[in-house]
C-alpha positions in Angstrom: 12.9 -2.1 -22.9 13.4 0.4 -20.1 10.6 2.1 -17.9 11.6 5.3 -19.7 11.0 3.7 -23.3 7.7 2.3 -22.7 4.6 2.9 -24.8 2.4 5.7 -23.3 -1.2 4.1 -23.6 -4.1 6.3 -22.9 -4.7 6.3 -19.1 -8.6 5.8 -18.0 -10.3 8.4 -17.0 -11.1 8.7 -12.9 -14.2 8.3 -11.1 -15.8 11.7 -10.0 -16.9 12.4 -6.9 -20.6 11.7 -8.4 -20.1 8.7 -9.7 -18.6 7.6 -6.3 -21.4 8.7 -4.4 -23.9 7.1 -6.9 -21.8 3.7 -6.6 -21.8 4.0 -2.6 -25.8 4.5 -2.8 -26.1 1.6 -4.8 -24.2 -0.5 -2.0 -26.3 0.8 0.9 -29.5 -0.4 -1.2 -28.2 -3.8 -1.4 -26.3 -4.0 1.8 -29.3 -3.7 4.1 -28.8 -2.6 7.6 -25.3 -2.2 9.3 -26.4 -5.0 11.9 -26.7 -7.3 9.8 -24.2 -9.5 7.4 -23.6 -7.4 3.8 -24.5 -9.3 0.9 -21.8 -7.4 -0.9 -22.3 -7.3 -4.7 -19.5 -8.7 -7.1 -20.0 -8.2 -10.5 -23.2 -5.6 -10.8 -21.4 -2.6 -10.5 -22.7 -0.2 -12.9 -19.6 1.8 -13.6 -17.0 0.3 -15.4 -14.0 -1.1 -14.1 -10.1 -1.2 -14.8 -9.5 -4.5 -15.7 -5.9 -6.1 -14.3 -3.9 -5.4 -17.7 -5.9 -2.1 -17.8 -4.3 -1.3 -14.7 -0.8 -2.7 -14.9 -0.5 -1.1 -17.8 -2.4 2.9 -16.8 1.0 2.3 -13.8 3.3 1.1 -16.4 2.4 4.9 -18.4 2.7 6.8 -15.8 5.8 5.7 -14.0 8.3 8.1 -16.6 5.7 10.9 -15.5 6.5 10.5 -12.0 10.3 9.5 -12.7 9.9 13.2 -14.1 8.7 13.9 -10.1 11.6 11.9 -7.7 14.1 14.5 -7.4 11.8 17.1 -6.5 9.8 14.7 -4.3 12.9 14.2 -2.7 14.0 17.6 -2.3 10.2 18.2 -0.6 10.3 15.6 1.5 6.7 14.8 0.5 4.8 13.7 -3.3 4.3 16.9 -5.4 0.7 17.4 -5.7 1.1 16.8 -9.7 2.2 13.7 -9.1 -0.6 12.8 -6.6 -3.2 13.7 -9.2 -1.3 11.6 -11.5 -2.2 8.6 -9.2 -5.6 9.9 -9.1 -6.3 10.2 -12.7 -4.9 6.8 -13.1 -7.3 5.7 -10.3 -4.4 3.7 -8.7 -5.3 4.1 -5.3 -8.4 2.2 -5.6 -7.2 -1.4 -7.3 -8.2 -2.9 -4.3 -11.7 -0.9 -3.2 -14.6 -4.0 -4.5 -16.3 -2.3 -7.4 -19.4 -1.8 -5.4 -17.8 1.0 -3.8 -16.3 2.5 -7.0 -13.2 0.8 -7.4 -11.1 -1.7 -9.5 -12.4 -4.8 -7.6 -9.0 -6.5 -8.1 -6.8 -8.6 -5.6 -3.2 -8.0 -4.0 -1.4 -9.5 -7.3 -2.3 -6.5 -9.3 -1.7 -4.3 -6.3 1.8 -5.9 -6.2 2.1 -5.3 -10.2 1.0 -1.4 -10.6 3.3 -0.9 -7.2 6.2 -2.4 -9.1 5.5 -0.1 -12.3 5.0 3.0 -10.3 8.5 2.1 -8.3 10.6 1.9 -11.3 9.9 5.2 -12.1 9.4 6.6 -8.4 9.6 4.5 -5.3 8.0 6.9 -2.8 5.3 7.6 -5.4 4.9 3.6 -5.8 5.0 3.3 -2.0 2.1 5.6 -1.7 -0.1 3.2 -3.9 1.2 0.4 -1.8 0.2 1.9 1.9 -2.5 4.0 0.7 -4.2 1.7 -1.7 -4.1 -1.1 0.4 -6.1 0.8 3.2 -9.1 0.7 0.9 -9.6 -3.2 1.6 -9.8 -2.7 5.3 -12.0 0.1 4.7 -14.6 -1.8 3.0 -14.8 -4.0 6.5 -15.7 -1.2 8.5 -19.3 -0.1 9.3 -21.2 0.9 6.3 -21.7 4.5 7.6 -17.8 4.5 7.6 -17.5 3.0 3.8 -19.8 5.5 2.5 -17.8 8.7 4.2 -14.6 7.3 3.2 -15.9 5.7 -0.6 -17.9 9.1 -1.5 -14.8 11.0 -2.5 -13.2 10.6 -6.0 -10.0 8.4 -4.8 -9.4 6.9 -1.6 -6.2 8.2 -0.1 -6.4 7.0 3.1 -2.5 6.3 5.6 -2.0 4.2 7.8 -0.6 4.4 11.8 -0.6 0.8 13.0 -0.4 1.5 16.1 -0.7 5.1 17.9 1.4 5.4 21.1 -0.4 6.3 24.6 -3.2 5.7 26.6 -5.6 3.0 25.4 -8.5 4.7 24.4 -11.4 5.1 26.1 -15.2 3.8 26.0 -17.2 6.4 26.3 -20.8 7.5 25.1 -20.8 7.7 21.6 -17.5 6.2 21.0 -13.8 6.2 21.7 -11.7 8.7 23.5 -8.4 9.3 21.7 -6.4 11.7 23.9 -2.6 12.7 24.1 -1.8 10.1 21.2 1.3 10.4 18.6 2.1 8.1 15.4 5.2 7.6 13.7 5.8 6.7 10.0 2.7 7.7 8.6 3.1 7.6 4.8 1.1 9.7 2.8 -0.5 11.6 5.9 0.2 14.8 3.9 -2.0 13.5 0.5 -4.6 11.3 2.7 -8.2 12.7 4.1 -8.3 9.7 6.9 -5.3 7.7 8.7 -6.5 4.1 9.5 -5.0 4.0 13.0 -4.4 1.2 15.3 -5.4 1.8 19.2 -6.1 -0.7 22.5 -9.3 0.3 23.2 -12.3 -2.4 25.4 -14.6 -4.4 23.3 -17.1 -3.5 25.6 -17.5 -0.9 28.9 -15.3 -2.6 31.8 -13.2 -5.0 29.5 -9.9 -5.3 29.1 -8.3 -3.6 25.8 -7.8 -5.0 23.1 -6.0 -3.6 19.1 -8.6 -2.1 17.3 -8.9 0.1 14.1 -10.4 3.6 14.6 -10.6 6.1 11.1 -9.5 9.4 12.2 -10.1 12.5 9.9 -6.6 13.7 8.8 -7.3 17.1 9.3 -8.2 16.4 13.3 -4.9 15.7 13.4 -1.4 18.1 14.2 1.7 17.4 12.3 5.3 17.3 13.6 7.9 18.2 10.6 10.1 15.2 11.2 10.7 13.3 8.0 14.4 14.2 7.6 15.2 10.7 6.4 18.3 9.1 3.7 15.4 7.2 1.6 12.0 7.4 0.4 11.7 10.8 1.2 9.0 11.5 -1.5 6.2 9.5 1.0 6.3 12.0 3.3 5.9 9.9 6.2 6.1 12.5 9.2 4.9 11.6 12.5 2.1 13.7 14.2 0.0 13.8 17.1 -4.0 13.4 18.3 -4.5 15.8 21.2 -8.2 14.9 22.1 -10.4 13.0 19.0 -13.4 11.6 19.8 -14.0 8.8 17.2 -17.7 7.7 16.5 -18.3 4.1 17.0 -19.0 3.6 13.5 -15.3 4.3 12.7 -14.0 1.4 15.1 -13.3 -2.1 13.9 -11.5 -4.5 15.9 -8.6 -5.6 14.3 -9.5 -9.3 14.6 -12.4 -8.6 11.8 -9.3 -8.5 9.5 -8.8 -12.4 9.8 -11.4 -14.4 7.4 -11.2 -17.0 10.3 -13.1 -15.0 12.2 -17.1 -13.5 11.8 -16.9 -10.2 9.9 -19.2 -8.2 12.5 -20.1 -5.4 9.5 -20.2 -8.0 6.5 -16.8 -8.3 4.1 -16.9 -8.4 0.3 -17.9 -12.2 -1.7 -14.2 -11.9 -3.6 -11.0 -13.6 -2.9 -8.9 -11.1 -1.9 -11.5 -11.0 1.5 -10.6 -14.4 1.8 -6.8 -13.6 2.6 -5.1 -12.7 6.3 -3.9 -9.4 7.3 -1.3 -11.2 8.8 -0.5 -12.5 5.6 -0.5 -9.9 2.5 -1.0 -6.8 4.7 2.9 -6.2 3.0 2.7 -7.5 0.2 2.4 -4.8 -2.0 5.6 -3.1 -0.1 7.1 -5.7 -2.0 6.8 -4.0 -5.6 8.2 -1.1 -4.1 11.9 -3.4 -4.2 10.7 -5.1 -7.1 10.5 -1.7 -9.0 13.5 -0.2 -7.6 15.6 -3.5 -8.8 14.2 -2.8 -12.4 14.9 1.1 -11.9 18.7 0.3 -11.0 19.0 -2.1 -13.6 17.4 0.0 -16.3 20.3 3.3 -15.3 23.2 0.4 -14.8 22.3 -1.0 -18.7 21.9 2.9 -19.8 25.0 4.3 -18.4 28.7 4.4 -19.6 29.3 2.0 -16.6 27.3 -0.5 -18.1 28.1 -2.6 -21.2 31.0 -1.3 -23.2 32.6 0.0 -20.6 33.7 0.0 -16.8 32.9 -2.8 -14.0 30.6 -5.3 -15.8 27.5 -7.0 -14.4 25.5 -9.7 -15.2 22.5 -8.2 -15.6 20.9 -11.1 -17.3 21.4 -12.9 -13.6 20.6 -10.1 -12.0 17.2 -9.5 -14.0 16.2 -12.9 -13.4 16.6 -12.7 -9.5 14.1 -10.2 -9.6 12.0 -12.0 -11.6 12.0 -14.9 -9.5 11.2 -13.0 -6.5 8.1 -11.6 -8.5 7.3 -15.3 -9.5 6.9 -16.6 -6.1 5.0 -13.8 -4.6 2.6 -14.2 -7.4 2.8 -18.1 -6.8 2.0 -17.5 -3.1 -0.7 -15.4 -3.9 -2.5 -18.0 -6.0 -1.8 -20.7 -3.2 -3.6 -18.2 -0.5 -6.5 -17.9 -3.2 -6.6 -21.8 -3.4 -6.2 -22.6 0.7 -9.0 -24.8 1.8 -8.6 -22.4 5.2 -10.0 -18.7 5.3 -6.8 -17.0 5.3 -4.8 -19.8 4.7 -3.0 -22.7 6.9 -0.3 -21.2 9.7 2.3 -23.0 7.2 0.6 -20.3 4.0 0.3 -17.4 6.1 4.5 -18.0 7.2 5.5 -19.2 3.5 4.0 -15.5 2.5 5.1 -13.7 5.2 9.0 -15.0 4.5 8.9 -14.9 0.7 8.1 -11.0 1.0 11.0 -10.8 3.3 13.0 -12.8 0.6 12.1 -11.0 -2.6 12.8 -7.6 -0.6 16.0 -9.0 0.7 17.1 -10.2 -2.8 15.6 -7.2 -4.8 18.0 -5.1 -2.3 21.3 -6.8 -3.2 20.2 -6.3 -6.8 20.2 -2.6 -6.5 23.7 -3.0 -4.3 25.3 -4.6 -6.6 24.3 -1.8 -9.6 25.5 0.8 -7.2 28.9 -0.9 -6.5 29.5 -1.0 -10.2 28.3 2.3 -10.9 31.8 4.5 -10.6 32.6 7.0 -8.1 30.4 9.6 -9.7 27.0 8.0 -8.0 27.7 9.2 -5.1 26.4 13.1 -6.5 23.0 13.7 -5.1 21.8 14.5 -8.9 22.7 11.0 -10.0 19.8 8.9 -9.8 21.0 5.7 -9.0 21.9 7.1 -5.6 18.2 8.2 -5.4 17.4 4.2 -6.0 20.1 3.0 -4.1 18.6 5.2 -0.7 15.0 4.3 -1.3 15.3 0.6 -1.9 17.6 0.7 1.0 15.5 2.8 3.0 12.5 0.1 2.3 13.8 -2.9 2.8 14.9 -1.8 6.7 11.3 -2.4 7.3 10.4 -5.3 9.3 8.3 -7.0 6.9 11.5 -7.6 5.0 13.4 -9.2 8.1 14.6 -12.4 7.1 16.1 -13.5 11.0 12.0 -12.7 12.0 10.2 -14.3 8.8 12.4 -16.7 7.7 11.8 -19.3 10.4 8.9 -22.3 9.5 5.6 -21.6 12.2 5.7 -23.2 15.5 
């Protein structure tokens, strides 16, 4: 069964901004002060949630909706705002935000899952989920002032900078001094109200910098038109620049608060997926975004006059089952991260994750190759939509998460 064939069930309706707001009052009430550690609630939300199939499946619907969406997103060089509110509605961007705070609750395996279904029919659209969904876990470790601005609207579309170039910023009264900063690569900046943004700034007046998470408002922000890219050109990811921002202290985290080895200074959520590394998953999801595209090119390959009955043959049952695999042993490392004895799992976890994501990306790209080798001269037309696939998945697996020469090695 294709992407394109699959049953339409009924999407769940998403939050409104009410609801949100009501959710994020609840968690003040039983968060306590800021100072102190969050006893985060777990199951006593009183909204329901999407359950994992529940979501799976709401991505899994409306992937041929946005499939309807990737040549136009492509053309724009950004997501069409339909297909944003698609994601909305579908309340994908919040799998991971803890229920508490509105969302799904759920862990990186069902982020890894609705990315895949959102990426067969539309890999910037399911890149989007990835980056911008995953931001809603390190949210929920900022200050609780900062969870209840970010958590109050109706989804959480927040990008992501990891590390904005120029000065360190600066201690000052109030907060941190952002001035004469640029970013790069910063999907879904058009779509997103913050950017989570990664700056050397001191711990404390006189010290020495050190990487820390600030929350800027996306609208503080000034954009450079630069996104003239050969795949995934749906996400949008233009570069722009912070002139002068001055970013209260309760939108600063330091980016060691991400570890589970270490003390969460503003409280973290009682659920597994606050048990994992950064270092570790912070890519996971990106993942899905090959995993999708494998099944995309597969799906036009078996669809197409080049595919059985005619033309260059494949073995798409071999082909089908790489991908599988790859998807198998993400989801296996995921479950061995959940069972570590270690916050955040041994050095020999965290590296087994890290290089299986470069693994099933490297693999999930020779998959989509190999369709567009034995897809005739005629996919090389810009309206034929393997080329589309072939330039996204391509386009994603250059990043370095998917570097098999850096991850591939066992830790020191």
């Amino acid at each position: 069964m294709t992407a394109a064939t699959v049953p339409v069930p009924t999407i769940p309706v998403a939050a409104t901004a009410t609801t949100k707001a009501t959710t994020a009052a609840t968690a003040t009430a039983v968060a306590g002060p800021p100072a102190t550690p969050l006893p985060y609630a777990t199951d006593d939300d009183p909204r329901p949630a999407l359950s994992h199939d529940d979501a799976v499946a709401a991505a899994r619907a409306v992937a041929p909706r946005l499939a309807a969406y990737a040549a136009e997103a492509d053309r724009l060089r950004t997501l069409p705002a339909e297909a944003v509110r698609l994601l909305d509605d579908a309340r994908l961007f919040d799998v991971l935000t803890p229920r508490v705070w509105g969302g799904g609750g759920h862990g990186f395996a069902t982020a890894l899952l609705t990315t895949e279904e959102l990426s067969r029919g539309c890999a910037s659209a399911g890149w989007l989920r990835a980056v911008m969904g995953g931001n809603t876990w390190t949210v929920a470790q900022f200050p609780l002032e900062a969870r209840q601005e970010v958590f109050a609207a109706p989804s959480s579309r927040i990008a992501l900078q990891l590390r904005l170039s120029g000065p360190p910023a600066q201690r000052v009264p109030g907060g941190y001094l952002l001035r004469g900063m640029w970013g790069r690569f910063c999907s879904g900046i058009d779509h997103a109200d913050w950017i989570v943004a990664g700056v050397s700034a001191p711990p404390a007046p006189g010290a020495e910098p050190e990487p820390h998470l600030v929350l800027i408002p996306q609208e503080r922000t000034v954009p450079v038109d630069d996104w003239h890219t050969s795949g995934l050109r749906g996400t949008g990811s233009r570069s722009f620049t912070v002139p002068e921002l001055l970013v209260p202290h309760h939108r600063v985290l330091p980016l060691t608060a991400l570890d589970p080895v270490n003390p969460a200074p503003h409280g973290r959520p009682r659920t597994t997926p606050y048990r994992m590394a950064f270092t570790a998953v912070g890519t996971v999801a990106l993942a899905g975004v090959l995993l999708g595209t494998a099944r995309a090119a597969l799906d036009a390959y078996t669809g197409s006059p080049a595919g059985p009955g005619g033309g260059p043959r494949l073995d798409t049952a071999a082909l089908t089952a790489t991908v599988d695999t790859a998807r198998a042993l993400l989801l296996a490392d995921l479950e061995m991260l959940a069972a570590s004895g270690t916050p955040g799992g041994t050095a020999e976890e965290r590296a087994r994750m890290r290089r299986d994501i470069a693994y099933a990306g490297t693999r999930c790209r020779e998959v989509v190759n190999a369709v567009y080798e034995a897809s005739g001269s005629a996919v090389i037309y810009d309206d034929a939509p393997v080329q589309r696939i072939w330039r996204d998945a391509n386009a994603a697996a250059q990043h370095p998460a998917f570097d098999l020469r850096r991850w591939g090695a066992s830790p020191a």
